[in-house]
N, CA, C and O atoms as CSV, one atom per row, in Angstrom:
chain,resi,resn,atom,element,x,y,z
A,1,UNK,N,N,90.692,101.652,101.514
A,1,UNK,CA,C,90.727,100.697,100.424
A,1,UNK,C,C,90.801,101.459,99.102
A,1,UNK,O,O,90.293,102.579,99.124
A,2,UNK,N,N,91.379,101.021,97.885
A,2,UNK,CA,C,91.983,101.366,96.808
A,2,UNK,C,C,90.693,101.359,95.838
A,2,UNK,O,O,90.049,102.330,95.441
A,3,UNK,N,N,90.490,99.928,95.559
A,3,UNK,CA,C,89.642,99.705,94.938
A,3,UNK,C,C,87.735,99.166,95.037
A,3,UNK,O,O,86.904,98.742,94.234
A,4,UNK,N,N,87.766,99.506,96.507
A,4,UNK,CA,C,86.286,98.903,96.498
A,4,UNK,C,C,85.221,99.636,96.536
A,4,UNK,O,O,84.111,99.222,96.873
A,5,UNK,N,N,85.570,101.129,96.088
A,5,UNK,CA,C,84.199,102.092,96.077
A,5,UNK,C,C,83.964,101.737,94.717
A,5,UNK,O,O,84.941,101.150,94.251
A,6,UNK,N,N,82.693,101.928,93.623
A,6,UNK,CA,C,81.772,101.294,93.109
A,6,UNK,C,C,81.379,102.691,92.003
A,6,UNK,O,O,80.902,103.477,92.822
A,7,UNK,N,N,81.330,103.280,90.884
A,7,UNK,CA,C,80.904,103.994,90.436
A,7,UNK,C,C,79.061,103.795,90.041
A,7,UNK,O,O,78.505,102.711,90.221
A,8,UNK,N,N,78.418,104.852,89.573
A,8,UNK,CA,C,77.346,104.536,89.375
A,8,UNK,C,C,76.762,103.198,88.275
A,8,UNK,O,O,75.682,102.656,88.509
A,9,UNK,N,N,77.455,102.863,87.327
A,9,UNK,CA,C,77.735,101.754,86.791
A,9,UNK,C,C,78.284,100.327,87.245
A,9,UNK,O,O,78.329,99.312,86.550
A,10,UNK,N,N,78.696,100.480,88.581
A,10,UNK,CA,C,79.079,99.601,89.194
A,10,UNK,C,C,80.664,99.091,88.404
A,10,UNK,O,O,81.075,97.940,88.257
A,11,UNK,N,N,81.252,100.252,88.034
A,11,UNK,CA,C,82.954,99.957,88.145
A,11,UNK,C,C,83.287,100.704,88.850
A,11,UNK,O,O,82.806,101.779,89.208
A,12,UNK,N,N,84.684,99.851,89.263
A,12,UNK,CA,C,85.749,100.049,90.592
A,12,UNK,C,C,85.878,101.941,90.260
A,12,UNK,O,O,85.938,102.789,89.370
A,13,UNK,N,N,85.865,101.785,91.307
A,13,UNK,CA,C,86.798,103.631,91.396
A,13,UNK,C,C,88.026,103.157,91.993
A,13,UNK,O,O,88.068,102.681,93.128
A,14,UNK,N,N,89.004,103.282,91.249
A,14,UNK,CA,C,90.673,103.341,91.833
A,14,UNK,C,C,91.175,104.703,92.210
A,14,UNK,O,O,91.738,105.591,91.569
A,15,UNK,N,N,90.788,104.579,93.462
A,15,UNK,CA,C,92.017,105.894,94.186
A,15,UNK,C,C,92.808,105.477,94.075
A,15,UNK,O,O,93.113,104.298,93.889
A,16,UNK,N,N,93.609,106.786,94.207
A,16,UNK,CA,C,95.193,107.070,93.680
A,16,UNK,C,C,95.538,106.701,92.829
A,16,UNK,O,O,96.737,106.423,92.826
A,17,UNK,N,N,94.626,106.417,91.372
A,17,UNK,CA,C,94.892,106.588,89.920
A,17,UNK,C,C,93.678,106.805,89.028
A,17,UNK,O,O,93.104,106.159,88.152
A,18,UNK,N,N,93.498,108.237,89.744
A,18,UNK,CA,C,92.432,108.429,88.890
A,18,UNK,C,C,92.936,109.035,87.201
A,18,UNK,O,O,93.937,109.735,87.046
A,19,UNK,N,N,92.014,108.593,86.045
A,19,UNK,CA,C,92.109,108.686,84.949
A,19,UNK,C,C,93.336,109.918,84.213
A,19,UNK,O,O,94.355,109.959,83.524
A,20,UNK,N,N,92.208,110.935,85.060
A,20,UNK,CA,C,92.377,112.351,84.851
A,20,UNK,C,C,93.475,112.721,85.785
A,20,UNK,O,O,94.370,113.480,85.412
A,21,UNK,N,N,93.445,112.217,86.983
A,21,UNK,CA,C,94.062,112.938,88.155
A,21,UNK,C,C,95.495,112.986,88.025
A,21,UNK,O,O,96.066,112.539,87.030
A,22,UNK,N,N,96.195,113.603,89.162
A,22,UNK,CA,C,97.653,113.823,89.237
A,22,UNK,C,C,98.273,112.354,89.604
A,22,UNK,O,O,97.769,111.281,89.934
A,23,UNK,N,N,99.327,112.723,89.434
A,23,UNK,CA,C,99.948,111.023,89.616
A,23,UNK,C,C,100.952,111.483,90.832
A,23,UNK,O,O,102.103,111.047,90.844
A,24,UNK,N,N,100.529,112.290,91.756
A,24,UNK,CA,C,101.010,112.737,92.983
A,24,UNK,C,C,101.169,111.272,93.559
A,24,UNK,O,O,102.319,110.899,93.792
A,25,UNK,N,N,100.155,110.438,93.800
A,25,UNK,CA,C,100.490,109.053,94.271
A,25,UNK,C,C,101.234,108.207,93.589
A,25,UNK,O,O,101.904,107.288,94.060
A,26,UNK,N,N,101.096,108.576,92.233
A,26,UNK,CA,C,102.146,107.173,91.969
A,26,UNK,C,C,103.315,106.449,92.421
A,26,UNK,O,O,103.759,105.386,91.987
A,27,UNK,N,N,103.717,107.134,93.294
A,27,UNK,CA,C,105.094,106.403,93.919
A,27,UNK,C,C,104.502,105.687,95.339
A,27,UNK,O,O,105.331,105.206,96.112
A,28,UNK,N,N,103.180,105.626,95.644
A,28,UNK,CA,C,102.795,104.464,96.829
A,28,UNK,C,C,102.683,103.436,96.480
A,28,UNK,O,O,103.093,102.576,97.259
A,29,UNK,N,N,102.219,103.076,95.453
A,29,UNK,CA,C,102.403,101.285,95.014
A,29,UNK,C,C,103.764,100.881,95.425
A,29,UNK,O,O,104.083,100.187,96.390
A,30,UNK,N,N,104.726,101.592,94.267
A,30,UNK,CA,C,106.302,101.342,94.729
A,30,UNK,C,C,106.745,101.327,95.714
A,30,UNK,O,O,107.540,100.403,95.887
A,31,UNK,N,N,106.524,102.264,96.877
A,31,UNK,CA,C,107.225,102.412,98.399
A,31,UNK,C,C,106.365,101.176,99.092
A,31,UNK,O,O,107.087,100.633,99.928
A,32,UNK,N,N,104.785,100.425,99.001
A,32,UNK,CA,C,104.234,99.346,99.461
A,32,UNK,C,C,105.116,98.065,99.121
A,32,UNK,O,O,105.468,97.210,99.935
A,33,UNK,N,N,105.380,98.095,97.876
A,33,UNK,CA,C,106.223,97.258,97.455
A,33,UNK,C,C,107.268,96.536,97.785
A,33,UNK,O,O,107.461,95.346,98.034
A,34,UNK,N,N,108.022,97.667,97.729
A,34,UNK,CA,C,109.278,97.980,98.325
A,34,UNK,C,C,109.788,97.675,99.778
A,34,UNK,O,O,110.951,97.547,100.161
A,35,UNK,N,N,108.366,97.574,100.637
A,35,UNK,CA,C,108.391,97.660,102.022
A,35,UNK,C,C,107.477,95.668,102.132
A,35,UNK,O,O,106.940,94.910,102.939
A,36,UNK,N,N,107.704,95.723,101.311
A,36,UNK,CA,C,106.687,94.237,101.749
A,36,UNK,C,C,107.727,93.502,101.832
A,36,UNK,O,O,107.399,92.341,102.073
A,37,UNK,N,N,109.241,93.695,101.711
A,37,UNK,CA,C,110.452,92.820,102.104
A,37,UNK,C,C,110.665,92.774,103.605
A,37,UNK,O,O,111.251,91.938,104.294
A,38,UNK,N,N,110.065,93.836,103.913
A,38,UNK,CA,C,110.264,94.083,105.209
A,38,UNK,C,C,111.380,94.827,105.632
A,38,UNK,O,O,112.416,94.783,104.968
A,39,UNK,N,N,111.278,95.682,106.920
A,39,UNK,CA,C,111.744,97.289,107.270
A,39,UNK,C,C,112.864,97.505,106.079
A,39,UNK,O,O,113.377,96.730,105.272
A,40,UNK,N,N,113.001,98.863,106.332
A,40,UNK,CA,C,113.968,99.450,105.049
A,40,UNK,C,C,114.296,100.824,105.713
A,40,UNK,O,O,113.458,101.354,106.442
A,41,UNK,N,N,115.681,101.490,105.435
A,41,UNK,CA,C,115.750,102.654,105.624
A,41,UNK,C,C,115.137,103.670,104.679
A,41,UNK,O,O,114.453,103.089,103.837
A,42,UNK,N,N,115.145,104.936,104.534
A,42,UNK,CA,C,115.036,105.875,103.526
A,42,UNK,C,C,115.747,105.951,102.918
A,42,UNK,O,O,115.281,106.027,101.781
A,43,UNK,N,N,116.898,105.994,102.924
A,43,UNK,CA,C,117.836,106.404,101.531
A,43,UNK,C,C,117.759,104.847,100.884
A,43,UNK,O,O,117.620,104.847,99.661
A,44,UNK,N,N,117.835,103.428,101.568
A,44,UNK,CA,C,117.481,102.512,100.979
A,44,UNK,C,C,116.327,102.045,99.423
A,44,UNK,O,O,116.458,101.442,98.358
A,45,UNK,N,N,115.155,102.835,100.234
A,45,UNK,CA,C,114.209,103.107,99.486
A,45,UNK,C,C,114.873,103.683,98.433
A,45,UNK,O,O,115.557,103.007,97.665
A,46,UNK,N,N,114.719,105.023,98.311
A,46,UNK,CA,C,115.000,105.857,97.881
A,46,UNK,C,C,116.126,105.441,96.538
A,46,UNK,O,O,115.852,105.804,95.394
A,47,UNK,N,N,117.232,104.749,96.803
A,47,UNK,CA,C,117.603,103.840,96.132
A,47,UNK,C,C,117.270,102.398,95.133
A,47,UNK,O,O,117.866,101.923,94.166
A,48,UNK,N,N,116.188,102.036,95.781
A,48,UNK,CA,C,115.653,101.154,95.153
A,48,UNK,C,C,114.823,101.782,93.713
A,48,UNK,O,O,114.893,101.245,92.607
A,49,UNK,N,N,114.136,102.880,93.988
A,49,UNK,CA,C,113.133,103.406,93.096
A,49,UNK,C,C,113.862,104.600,92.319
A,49,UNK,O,O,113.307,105.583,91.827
A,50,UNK,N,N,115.393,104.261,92.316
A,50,UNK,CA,C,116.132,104.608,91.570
A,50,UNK,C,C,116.403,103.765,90.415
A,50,UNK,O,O,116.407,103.967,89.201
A,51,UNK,N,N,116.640,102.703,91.203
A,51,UNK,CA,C,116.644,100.922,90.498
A,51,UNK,C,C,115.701,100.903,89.627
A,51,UNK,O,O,116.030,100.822,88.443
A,52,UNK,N,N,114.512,100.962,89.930
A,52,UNK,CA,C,113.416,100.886,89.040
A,52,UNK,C,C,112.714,101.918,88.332
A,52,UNK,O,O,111.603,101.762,87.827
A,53,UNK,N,N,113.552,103.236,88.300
A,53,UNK,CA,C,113.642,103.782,87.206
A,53,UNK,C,C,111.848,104.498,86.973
A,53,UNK,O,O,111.181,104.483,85.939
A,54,UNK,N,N,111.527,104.988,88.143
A,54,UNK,CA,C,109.748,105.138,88.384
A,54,UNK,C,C,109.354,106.420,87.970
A,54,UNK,O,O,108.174,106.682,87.737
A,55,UNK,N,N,110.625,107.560,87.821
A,55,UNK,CA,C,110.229,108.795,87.400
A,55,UNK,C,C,111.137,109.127,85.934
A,55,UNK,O,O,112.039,108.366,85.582
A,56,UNK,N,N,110.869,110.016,85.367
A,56,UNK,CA,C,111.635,110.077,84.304
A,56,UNK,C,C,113.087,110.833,84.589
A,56,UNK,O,O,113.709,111.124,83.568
A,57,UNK,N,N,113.658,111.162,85.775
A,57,UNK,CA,C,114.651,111.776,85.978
A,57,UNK,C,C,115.330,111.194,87.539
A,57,UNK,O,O,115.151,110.031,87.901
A,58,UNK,N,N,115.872,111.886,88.105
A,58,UNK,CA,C,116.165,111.637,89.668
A,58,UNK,C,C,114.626,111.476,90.254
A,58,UNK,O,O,113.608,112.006,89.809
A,59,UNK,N,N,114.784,110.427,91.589
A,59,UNK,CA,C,113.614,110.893,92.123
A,59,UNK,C,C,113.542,112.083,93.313
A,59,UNK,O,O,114.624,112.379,93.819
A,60,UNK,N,N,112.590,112.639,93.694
A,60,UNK,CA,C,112.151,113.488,94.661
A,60,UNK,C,C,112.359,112.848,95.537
A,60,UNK,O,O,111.703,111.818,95.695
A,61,UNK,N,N,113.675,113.344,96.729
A,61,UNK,CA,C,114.091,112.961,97.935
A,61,UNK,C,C,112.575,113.313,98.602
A,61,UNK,O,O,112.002,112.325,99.060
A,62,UNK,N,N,111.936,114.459,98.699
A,62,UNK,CA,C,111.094,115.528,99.394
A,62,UNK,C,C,110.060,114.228,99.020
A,62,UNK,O,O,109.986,113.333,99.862
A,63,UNK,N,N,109.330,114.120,97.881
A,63,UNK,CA,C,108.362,113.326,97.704
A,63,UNK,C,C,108.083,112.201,98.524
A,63,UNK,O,O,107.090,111.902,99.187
A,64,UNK,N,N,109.643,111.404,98.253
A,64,UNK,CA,C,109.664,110.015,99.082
A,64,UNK,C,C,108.864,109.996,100.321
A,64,UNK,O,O,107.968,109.241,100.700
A,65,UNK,N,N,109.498,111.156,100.916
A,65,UNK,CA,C,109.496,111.181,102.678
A,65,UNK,C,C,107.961,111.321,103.138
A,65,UNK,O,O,107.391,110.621,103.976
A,66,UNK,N,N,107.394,112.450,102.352
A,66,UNK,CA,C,106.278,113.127,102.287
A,66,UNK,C,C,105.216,111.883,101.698
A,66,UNK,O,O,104.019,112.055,101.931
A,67,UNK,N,N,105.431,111.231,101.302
A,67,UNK,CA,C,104.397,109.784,100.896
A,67,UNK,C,C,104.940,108.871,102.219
A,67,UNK,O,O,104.114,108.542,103.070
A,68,UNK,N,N,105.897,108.606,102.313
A,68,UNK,CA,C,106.021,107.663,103.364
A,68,UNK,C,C,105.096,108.247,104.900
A,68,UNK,O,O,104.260,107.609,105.541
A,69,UNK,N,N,105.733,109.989,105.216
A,69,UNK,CA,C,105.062,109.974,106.391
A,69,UNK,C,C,103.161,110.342,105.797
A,69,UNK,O,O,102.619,110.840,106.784
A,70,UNK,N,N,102.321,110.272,104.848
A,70,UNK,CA,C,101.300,110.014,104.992
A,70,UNK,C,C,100.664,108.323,104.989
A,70,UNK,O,O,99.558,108.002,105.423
A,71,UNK,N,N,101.852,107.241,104.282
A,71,UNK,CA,C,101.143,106.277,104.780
A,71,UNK,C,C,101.069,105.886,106.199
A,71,UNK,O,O,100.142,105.305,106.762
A,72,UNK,N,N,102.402,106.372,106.785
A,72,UNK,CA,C,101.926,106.404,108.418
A,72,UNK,C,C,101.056,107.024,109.048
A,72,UNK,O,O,100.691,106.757,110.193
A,73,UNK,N,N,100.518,108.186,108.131
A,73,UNK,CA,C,99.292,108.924,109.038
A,73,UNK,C,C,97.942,107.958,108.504
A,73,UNK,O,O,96.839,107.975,109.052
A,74,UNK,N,N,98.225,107.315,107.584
A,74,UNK,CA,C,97.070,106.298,107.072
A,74,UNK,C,C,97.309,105.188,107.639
A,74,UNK,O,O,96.485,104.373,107.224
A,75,UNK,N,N,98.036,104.710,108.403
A,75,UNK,CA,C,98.366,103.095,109.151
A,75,UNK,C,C,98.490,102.200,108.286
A,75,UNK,O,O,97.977,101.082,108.242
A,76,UNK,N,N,99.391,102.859,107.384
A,76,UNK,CA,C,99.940,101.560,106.440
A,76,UNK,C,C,101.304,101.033,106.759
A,76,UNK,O,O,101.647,99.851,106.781
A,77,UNK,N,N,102.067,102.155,107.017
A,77,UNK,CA,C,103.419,101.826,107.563
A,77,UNK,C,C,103.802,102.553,108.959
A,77,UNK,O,O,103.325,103.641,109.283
A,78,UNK,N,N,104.611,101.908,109.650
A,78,UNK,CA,C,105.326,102.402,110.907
A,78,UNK,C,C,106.496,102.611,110.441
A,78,UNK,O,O,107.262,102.214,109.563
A,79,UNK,N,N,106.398,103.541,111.497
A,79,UNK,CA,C,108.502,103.849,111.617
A,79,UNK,C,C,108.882,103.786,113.021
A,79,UNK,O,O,108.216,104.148,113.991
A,80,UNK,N,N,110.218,103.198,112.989
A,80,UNK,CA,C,110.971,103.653,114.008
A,80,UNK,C,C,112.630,104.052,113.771
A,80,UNK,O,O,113.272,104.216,112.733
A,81,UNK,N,N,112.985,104.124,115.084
A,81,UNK,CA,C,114.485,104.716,114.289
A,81,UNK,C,C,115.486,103.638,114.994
A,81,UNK,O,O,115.506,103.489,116.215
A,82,UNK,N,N,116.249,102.962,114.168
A,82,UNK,CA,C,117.300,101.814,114.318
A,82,UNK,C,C,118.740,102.553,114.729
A,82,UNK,O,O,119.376,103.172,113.876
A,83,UNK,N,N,119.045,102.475,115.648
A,83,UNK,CA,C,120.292,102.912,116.175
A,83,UNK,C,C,121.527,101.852,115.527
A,83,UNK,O,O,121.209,100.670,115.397
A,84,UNK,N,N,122.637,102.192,115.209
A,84,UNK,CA,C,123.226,101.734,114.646
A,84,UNK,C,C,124.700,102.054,115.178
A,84,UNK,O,O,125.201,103.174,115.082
A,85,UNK,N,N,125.295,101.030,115.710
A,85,UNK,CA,C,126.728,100.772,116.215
A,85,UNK,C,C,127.611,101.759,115.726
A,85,UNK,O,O,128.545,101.904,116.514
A,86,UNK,N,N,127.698,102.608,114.587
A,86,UNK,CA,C,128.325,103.221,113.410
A,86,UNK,C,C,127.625,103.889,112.838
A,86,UNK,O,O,126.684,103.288,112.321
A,87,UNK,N,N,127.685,105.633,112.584
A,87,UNK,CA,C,127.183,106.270,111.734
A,87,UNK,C,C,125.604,106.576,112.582
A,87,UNK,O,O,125.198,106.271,113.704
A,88,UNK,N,N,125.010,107.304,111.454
A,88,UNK,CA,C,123.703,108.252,112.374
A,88,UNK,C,C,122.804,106.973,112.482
A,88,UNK,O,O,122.866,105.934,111.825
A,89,UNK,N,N,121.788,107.403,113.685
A,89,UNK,CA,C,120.256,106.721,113.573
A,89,UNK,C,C,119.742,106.818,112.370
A,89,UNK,O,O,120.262,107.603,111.577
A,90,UNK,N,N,118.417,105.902,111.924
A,90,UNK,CA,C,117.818,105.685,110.706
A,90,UNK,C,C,116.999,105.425,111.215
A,90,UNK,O,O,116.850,104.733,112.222
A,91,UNK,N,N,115.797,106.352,110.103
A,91,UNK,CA,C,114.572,105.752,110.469
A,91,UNK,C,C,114.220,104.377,109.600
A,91,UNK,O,O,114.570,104.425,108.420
A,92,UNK,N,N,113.775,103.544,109.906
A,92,UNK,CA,C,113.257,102.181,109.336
A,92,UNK,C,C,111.670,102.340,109.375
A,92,UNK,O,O,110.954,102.573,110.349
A,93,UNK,N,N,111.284,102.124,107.880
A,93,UNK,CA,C,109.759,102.034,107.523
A,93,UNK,C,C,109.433,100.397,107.168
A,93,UNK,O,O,110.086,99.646,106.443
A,94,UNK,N,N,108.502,100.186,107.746
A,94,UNK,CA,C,107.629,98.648,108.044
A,94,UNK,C,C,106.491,98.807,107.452
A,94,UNK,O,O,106.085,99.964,107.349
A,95,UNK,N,N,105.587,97.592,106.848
A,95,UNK,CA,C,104.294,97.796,106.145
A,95,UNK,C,C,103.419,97.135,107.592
A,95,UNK,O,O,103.983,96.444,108.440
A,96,UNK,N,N,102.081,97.485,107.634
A,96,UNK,CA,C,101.508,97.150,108.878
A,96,UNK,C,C,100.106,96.271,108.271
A,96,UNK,O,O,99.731,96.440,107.110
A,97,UNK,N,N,99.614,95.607,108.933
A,97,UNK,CA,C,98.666,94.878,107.986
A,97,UNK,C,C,97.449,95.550,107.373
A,97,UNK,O,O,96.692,95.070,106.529
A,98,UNK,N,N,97.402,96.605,107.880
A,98,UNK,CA,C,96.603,97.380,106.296
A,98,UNK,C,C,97.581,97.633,105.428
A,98,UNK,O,O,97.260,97.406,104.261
A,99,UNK,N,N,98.638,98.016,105.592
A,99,UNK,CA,C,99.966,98.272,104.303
A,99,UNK,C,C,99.420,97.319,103.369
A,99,UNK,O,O,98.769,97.653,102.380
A,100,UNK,N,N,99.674,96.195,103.670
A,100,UNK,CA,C,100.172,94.600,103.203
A,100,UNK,C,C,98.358,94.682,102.371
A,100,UNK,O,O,98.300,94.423,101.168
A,101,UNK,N,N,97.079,95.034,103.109
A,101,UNK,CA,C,96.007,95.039,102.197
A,101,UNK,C,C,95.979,95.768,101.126
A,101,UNK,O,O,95.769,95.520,99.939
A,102,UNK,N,N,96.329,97.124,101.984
A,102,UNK,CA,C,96.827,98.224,100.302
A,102,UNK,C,C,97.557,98.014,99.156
A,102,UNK,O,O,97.425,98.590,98.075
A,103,UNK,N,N,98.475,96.997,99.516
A,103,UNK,CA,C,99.557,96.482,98.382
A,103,UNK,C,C,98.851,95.785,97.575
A,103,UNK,O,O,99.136,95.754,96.378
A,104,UNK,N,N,97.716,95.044,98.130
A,104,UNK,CA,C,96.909,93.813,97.404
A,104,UNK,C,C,95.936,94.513,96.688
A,104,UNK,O,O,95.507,93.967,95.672
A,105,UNK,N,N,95.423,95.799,97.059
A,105,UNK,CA,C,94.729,96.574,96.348
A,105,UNK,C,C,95.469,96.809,95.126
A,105,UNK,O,O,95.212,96.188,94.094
A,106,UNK,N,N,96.652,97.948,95.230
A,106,UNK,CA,C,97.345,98.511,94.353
A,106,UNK,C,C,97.709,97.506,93.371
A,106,UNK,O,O,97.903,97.960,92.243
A,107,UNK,N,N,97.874,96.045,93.543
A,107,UNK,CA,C,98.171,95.136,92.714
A,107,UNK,C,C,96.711,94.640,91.942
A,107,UNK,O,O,96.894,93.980,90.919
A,108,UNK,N,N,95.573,94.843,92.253
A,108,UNK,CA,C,94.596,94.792,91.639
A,108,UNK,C,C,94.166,95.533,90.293
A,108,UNK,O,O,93.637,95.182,89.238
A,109,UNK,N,N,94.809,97.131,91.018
A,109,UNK,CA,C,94.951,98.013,90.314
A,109,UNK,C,C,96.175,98.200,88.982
A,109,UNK,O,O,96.151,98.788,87.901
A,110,UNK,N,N,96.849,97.656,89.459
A,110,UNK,CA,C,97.918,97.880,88.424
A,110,UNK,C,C,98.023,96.730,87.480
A,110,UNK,O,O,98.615,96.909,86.416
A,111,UNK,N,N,97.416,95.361,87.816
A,111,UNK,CA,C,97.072,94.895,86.759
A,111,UNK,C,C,95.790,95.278,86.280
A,111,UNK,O,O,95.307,94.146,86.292
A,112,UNK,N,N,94.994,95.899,85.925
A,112,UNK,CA,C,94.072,96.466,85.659
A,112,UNK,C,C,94.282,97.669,84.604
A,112,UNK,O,O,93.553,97.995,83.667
A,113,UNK,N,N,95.619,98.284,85.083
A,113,UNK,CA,C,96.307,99.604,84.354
A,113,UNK,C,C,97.276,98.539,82.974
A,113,UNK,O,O,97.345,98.939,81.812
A,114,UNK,N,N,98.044,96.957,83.535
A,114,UNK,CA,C,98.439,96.268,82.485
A,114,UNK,C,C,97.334,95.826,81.441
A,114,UNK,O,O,97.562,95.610,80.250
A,115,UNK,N,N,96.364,95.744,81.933
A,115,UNK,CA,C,95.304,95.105,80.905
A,115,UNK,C,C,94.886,96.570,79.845
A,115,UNK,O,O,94.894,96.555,78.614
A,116,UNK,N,N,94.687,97.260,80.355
A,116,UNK,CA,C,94.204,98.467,79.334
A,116,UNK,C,C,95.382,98.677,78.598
A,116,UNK,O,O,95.240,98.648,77.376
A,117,UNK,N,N,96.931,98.957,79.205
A,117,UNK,CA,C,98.177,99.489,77.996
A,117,UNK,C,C,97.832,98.132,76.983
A,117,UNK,O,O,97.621,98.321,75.785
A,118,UNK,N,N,97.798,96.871,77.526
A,118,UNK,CA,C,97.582,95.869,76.413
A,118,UNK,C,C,96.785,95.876,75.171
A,118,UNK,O,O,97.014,95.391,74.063
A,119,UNK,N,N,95.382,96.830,75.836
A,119,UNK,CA,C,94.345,96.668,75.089
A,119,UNK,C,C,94.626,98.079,73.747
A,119,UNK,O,O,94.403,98.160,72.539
A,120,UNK,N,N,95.156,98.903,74.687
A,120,UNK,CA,C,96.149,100.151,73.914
A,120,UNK,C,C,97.027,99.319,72.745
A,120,UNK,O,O,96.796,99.067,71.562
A,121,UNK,N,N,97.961,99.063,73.501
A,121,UNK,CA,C,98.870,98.636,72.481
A,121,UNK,C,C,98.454,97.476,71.188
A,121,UNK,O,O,99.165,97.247,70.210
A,122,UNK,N,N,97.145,96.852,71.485
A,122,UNK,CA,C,96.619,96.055,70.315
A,122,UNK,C,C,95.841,97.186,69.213
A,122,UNK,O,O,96.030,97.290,68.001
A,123,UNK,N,N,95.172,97.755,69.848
A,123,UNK,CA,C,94.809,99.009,68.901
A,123,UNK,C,C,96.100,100.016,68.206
A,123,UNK,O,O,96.345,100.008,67.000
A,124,UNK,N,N,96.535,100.507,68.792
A,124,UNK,CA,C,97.846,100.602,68.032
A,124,UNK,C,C,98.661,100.279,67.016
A,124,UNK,O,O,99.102,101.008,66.127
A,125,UNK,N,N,98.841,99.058,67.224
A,125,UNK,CA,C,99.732,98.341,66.139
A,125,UNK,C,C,99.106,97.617,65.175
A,125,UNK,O,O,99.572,97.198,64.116
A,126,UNK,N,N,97.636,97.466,65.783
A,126,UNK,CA,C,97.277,97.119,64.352
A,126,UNK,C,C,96.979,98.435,63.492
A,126,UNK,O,O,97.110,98.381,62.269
A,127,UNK,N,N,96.585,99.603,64.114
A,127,UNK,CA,C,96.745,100.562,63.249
A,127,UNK,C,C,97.785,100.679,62.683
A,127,UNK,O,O,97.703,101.066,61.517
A,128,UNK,N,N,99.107,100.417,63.221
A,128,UNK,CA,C,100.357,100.332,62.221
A,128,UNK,C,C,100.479,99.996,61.336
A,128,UNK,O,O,100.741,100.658,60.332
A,129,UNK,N,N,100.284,98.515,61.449
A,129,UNK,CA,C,99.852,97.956,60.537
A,129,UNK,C,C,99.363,97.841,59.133
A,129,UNK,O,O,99.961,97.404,58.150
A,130,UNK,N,N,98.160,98.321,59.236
A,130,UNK,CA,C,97.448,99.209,58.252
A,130,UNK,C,C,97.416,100.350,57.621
A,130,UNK,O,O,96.990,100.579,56.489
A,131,UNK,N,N,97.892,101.080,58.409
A,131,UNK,CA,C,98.112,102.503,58.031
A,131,UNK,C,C,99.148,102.576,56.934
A,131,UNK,O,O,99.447,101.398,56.735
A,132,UNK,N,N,99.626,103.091,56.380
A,132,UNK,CA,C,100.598,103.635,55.280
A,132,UNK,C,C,101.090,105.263,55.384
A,132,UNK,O,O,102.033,105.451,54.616
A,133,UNK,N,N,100.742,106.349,56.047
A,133,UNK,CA,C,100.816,107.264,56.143
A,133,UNK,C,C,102.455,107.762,56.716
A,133,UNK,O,O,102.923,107.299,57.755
A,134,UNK,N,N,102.984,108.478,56.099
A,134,UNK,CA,C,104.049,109.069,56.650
A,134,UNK,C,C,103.955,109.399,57.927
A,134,UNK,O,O,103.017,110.014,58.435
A,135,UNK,N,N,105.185,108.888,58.619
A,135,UNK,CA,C,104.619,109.463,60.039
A,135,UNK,C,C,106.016,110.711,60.710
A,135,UNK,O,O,107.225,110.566,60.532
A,136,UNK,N,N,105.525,111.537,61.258
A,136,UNK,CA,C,106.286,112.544,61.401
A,136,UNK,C,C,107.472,112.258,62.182
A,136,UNK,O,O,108.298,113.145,62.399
């Protein structure tokens, strides 16, 4: 679970976005996502989160794969490989019903990450606002 460990204050601890931490995970929300349409190939994927534009450059073919096969070592997603009348086998990735809980996590979480840029961006602009200072 994403969000239900408890800090000493009794707020959420969100794995796989911690404050400080690497954003090595950030592309599992997206691939949960992505997979909650139900099965998908890899380069499919891979395509999609091209679509949506999730890294600031190309994405990491290597990354993709390497997150996908740990949510299968976490039983979030299965694979199998779809033989296809034409052209090579494919593997096809499926969300499994912890997937489908993790997604509901990560969506907890990420509106949670919308509420703070909000709370950012009101501090912000009203500093704009106000401010007068040349800005570089």
């Amino acid at each position: 679970m994403l969000a239900s460990a408890r800090d000493a204050a009794g707020v959420p601890i969100h794995h796989g976005w911690a404050p400080l931490g690497g954003r090595r995970r950030w592309m599992e929300p997206f691939l949960l996502a992505i997979l909650s349409g139900g099965p998908v190939h890899g380069y499919a994927i891979i395509g999609r989160l091209e679509e949506m534009r999730i890294t600031g450059g190309s994405v990491d073919v290597g990354q993709v794969y390497r997150t996908l096969r740990e949510l299968e070592q976490a039983g979030l997603v299965t694979s199998t490989w779809s033989l296809q009348a034409q052209g090579p086998a494919r593997r096809e990735y499926e969300l499994t019903a912890a997937g489908y809980a993790a997604l509901d996590e990560w969506a907890a979480v990420m509106k949670e990450r919308t509420r703070l840029i909000g709370e950012f961006d009101g501090e912000y602009f009203a500093w704009v606002a106000r401010d007068r200072r040349p800005r570089p």
